[in-house]
N, C-alpha and C positions, 0 to 999 in steps of 0.2 A: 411792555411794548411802548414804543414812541411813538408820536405821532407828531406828522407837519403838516400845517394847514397852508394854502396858496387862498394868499386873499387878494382882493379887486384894486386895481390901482387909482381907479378914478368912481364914478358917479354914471351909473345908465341901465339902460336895458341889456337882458340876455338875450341875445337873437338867437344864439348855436351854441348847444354843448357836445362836445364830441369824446365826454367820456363816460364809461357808467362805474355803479360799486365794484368792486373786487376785480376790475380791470388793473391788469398791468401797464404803468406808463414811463417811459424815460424823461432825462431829463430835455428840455427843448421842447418837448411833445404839446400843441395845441390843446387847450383841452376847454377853450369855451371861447364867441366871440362878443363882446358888446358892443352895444353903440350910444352914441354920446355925444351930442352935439352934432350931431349927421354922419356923424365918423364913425367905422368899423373899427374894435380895438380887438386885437386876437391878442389873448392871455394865455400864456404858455407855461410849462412846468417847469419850477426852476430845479426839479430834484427829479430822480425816478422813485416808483418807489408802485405799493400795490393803494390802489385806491378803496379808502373805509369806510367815505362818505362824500354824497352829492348834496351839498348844501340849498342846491339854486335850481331851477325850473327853466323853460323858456319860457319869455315875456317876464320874467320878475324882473323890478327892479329893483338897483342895489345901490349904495351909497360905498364911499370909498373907505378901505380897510372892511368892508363884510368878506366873512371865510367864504369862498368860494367850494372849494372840497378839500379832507384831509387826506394824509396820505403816510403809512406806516411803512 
């Protein structure tokens, strides 16, 4: 099996995730939003695929490049 990870592009908080494990996603699909310097950043999936793994929490905060979730 393969797996792709979607990681964080910048430094902040998780305010919303809106996916879970072994959810189906496409590509485009929202699937978390952070904030960062007062700004919403909604992070989207660049691939479809079935979700493996929920890396993040709400309220965690993440630095940039942390995996956000994989996806097989």
């Amino acid at each position: 099996m393969s797996y792709y990870e979607i990681k964080t592009p910048v430094t902040g908080n998780v305010s919303k995730i809106f996916v879970k494990k072994e959810e189906i996603i496409s590509k485009g699909e929202k699937i978390a939003v952070l904030e960062s310097m007062k700004m919403e950043i909604p992070i989207e999936s660049d691939k479809g695929g079935v979700i493996k793994n929920v890396m993040i929490s709400e309220g965690d905060s993440v630095s940039d490049g942390d995996t956000l979730i994989s996806l097989e």
